[in-house]
C-alpha positions as CSV (number, residue, x, y, z in Angstrom):
1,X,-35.1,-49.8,21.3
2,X,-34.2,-52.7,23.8
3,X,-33.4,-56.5,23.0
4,X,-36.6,-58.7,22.8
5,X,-34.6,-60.7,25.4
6,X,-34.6,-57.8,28.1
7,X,-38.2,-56.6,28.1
8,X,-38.3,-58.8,31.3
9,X,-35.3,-57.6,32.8
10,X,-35.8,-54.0,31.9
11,X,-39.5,-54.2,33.2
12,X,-37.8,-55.5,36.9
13,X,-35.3,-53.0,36.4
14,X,-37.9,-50.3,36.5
15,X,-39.9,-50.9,39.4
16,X,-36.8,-52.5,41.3
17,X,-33.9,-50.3,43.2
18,X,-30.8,-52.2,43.6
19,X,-31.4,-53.2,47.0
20,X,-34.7,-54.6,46.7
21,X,-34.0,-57.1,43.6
22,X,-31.2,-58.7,46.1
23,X,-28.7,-57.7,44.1
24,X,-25.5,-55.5,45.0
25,X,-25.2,-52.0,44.9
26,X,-22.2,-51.8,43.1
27,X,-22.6,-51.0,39.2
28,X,-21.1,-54.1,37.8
29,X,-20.6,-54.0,33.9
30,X,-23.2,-56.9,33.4
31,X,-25.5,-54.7,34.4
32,X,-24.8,-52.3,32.0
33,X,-27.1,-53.0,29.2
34,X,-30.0,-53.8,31.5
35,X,-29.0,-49.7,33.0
36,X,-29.4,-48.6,29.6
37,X,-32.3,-49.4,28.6
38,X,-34.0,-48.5,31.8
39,X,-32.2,-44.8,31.3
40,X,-33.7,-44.2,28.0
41,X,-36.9,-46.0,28.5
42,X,-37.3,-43.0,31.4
43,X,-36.1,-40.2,29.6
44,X,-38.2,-41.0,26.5
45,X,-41.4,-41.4,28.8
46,X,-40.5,-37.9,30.8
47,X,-40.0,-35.8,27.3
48,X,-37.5,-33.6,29.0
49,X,-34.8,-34.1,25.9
50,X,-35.1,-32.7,22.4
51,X,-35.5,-36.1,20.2
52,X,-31.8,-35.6,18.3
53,X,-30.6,-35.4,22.1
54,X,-32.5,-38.4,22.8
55,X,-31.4,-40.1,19.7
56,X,-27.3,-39.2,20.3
57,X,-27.8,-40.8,24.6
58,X,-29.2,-43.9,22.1
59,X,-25.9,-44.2,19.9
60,X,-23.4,-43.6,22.7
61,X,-25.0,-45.8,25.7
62,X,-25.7,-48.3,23.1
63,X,-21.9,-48.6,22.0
64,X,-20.9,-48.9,26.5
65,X,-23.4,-51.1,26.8
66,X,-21.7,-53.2,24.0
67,X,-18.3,-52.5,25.5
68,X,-20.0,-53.9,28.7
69,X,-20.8,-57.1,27.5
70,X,-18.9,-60.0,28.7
71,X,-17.6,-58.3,31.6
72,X,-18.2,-59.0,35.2
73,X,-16.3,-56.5,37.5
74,X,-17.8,-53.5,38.5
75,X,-17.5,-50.5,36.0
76,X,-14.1,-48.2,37.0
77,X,-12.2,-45.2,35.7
78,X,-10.1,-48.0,33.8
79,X,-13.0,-49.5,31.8
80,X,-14.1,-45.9,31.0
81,X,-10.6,-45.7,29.6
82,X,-11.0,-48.4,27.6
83,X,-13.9,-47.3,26.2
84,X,-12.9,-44.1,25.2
85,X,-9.6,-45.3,23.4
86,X,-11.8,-47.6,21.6
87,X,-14.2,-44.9,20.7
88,X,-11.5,-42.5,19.4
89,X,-9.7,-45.7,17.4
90,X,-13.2,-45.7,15.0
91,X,-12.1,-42.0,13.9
92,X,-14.6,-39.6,15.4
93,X,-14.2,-36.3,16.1
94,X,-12.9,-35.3,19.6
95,X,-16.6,-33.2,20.4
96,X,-18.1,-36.6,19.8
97,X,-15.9,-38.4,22.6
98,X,-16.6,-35.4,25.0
99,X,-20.7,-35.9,24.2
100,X,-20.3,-39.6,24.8
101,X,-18.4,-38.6,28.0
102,X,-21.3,-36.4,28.8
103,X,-23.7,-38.9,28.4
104,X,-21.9,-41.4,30.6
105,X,-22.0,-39.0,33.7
106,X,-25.9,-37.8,32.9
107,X,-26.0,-41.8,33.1
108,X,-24.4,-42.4,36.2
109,X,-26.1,-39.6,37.8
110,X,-29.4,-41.3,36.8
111,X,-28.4,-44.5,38.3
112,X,-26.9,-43.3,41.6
113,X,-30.0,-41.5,42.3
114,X,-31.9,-45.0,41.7
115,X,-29.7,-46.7,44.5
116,X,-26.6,-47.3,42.4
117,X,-23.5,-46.5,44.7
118,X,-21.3,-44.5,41.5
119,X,-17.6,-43.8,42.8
120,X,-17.2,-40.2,42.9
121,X,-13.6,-40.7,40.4
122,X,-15.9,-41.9,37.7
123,X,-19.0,-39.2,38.3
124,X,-16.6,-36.8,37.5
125,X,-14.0,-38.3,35.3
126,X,-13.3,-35.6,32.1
127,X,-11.4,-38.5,30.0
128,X,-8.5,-37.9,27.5
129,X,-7.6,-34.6,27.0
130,X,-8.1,-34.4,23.5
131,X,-7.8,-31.1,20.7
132,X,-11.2,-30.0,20.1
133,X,-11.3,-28.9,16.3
134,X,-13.2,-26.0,15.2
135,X,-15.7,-25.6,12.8
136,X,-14.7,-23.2,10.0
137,X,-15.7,-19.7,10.0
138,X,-16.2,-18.3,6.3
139,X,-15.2,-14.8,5.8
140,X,-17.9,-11.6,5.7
141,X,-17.2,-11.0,2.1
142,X,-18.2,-14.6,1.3
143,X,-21.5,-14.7,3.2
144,X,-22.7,-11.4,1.9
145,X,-21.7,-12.5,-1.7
146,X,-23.4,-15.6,-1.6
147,X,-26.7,-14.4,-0.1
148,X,-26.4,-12.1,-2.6
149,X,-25.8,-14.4,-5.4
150,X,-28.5,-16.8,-5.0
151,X,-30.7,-17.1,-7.9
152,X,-34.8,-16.5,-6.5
153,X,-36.8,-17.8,-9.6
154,X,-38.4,-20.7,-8.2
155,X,-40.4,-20.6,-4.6
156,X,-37.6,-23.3,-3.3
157,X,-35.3,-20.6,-4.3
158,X,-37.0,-17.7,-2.1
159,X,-37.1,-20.5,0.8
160,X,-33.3,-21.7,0.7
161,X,-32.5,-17.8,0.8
162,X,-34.4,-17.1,3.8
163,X,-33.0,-20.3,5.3
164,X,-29.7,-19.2,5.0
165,X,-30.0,-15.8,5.7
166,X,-31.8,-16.9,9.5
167,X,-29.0,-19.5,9.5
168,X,-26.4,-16.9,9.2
169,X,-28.5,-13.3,10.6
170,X,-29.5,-15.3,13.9
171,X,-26.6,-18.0,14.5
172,X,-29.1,-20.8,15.4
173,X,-28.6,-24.6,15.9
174,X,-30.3,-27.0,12.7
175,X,-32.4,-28.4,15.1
176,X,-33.6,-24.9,15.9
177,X,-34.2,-23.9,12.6
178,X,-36.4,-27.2,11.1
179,X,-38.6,-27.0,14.8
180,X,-39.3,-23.2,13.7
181,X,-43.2,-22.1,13.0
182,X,-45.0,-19.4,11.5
183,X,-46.4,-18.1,14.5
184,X,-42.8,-17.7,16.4
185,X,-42.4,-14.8,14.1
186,X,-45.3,-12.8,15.6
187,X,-45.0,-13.2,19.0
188,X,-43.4,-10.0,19.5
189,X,-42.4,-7.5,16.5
190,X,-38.4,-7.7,15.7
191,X,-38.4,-11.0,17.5
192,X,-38.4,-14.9,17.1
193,X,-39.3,-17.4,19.6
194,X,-36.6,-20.2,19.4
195,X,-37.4,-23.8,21.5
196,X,-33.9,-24.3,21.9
197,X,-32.1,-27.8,24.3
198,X,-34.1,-29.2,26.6
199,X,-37.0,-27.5,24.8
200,X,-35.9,-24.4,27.0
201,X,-37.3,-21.1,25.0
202,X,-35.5,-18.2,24.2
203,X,-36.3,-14.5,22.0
204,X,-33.6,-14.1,19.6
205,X,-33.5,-10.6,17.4
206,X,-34.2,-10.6,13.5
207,X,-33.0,-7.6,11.8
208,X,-35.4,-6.6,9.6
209,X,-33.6,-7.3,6.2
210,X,-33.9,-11.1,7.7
211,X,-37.6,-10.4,7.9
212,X,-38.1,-9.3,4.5
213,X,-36.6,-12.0,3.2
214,X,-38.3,-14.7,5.3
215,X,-41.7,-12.4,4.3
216,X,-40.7,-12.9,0.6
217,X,-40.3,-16.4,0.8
218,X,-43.6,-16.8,2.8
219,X,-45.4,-15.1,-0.2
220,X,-44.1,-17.2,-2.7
221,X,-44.7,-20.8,-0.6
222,X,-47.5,-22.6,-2.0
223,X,-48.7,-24.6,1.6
224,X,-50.4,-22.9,4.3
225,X,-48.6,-24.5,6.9
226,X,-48.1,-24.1,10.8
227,X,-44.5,-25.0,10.4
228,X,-42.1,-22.1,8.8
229,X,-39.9,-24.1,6.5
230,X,-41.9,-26.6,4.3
231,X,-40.1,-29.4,2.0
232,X,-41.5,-29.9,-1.8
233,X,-44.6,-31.9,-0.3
234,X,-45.3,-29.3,2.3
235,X,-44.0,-31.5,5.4
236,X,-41.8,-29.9,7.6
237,X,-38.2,-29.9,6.1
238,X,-35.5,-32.0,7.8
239,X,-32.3,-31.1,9.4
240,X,-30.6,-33.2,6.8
241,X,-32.2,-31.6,4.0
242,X,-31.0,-28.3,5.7
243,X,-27.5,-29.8,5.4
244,X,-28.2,-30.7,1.7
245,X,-29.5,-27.1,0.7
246,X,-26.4,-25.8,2.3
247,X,-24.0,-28.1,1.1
248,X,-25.3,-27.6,-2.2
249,X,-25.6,-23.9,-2.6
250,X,-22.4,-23.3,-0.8
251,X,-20.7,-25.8,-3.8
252,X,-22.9,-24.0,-6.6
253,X,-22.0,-20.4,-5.7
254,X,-18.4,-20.7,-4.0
255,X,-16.9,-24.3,-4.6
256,X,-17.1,-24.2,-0.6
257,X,-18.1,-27.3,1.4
258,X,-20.2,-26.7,4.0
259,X,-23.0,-27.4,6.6
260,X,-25.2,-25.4,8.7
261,X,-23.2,-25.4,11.9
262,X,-20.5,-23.4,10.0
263,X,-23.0,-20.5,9.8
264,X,-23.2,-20.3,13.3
265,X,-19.8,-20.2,14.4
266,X,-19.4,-17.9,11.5
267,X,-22.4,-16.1,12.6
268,X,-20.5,-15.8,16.4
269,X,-17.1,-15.3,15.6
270,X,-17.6,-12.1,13.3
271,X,-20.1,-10.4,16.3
272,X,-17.2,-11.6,18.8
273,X,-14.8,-9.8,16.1
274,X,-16.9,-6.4,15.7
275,X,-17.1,-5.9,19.9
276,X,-19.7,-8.0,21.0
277,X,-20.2,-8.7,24.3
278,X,-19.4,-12.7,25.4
279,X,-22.4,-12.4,27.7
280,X,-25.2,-11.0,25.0
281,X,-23.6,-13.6,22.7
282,X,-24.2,-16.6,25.2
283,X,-27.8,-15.7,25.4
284,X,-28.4,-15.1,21.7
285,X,-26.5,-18.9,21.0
286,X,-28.6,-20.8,23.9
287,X,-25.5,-21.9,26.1
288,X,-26.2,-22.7,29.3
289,X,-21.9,-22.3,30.2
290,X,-20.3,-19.4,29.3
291,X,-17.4,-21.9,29.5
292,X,-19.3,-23.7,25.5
293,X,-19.3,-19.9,24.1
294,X,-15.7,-19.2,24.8
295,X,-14.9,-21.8,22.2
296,X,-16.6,-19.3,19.5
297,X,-13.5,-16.5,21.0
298,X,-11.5,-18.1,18.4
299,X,-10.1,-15.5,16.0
300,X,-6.9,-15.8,13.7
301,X,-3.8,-14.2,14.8
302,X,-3.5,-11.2,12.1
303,X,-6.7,-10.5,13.7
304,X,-5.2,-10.4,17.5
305,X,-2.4,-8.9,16.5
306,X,-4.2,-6.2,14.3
307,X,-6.4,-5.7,17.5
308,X,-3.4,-5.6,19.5
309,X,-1.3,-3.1,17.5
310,X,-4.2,-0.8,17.0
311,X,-5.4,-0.5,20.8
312,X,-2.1,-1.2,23.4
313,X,-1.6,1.6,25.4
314,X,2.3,1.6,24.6
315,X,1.6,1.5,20.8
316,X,-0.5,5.0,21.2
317,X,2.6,6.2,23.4
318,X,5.2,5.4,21.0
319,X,3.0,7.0,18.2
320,X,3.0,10.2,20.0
321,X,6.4,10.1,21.5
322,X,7.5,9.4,17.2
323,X,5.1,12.6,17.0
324,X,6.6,14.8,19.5
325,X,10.2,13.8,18.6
């Protein structure tokens, strides 16, 4: 994880505060790679983060620590500037810039708690505004017809079914889905135990055509395992093989490209669209801010103005003045 080089450092780093290793208690930027790798040596030991959580703080502190590199001055609102433009220049999507922004402040936080004075302008710097693109939602019709259209001959076949249909009947995360096991099924009747971020647990409903079709595909499976979704060896299938099911199918049955994540906006926008409450659907998607499920409120504008048309008090009013006339 760290530089051979800075098993020393880090090692001082950890038992030393600021203060007591004589040095100032300014962050400077030299410092940065050193503050790294004391973060994510603590947050690996304390097991408080999922490991794809883990493994995204690695990728984005790893690039500011090599940003930090040859610097000297203490880290400012400028510098995280710099870093950001530089970030967006390599052509990522703006959610990834506001999840390396995240990251940065969790950091900070971290350090200022270990004697690092942190300026209050760079704990709570947001960075660029930037347009967040949203995944695609696929229309009802188009689910339905390709749950419906997938071929069950084989026991892979019963399997990439049920995965889809949980993917789409319960909106869930890919991490959620490959960290699934047989017994979250019968915790309670009608409901599935879900370890969610920051292994926080959560009951989600599963309708019961959802359950016949995971019970179908359970029957067929030729491993008795503890984990739900098994791989041609038995092992515990991968969220990247979830992609590749889904990718795949999607191409076979539609000519559609598309990953998991798309089921669960999809999966959020058509509740949102038939009346759901924002509040249920927080709780059912494992937000901790309402403020992350209001970006699934997205809906296209025949839609609002279908909705708009259909239920405004002066359209009823000019319908039965049209009436009475």
């Amino acid at each position: 994880m760290f530089p051979r080089g800075a098993i020393f450092k880090l090692i001082m780093f950890n038992n030393l505060g600021p203060r007591e290793r004589g040095a100032s208690s300014v962050l400077d930027l030299d410092h940065v790679p050193e503050a790294v790798g004391f973060f994510l040596n603590t947050i690996v030991k304390e097991q408080r983060y999922s490991k794809a959580t883990i493994q995204a703080y690695q990728r984005d502190l790893h690039f500011f620590a090599n940003q930090a590199r040859g610097h000297s001055a203490p880290v400012s609102v400028e510098f995280l500037r710099s870093v950001s433009k530089s970030y967006l220049e390599q052509g990522v999507h703006a959610h990834s810039l506001a999840r390396l922004l995240s990251a940065l402040r969790t950091f900070f936080k971290f350090l200022q708690k270990h004697g690092y004075e942190i300026p209050q302008a760079i704990l709570y710097w947001r960075g660029p505004q930037v347009v967040r693109e949203l995944p695609r939602v696929f229309r009802v019709e188009t689910l339905l017809n390709v749950l419906a259209g997938l071929e069950k001959q084989t026991w892979r076949d019963f399997r990439d079914h049920a995965l889809m249909e949980v993917l789409y009947g319960t909106g869930l995360r890919v991490g959620e889905i490959v960290q699934m096991n047989r017994d979250d099924l019968d915790r309670k009747p009608g409901w599935l135990r879900v370890l969610g971020k920051g292994s926080k647990t959560r009951d989600v409903p599963l309708l019961p055509q959802v359950q016949a079709t995971v019970a179908s595909y359970l029957e067929k499976c030729p491993f008795d395992r503890s984990h739900l979704w098994c791989n041609a060896y038995g092992n515990r299938l991968s969220a990247r093989s979830v992609a590749r099911i889904v990718a795949r199918r999607m191409m076979d049955l539609v000519g559609i490209k598309a990953n998991p994540h798309a089921f669960r906006h999809s999966f959020a926008t058509h509740l949102l669209s038939a009346g759901a409450d924002l509040r249920a659907l927080q709780e059912l998607l494992g937000h901790s801010s309402m403020s992350t499920t209001q970006v699934y409120t997205h809906m296209n504008l025949s839609e609002i103005q279908d909705a708009y048309i259909a239920l405004h008090p002066l359209s009823k009013a000019g319908k039965l003045g049209s009436t009475q006339g």
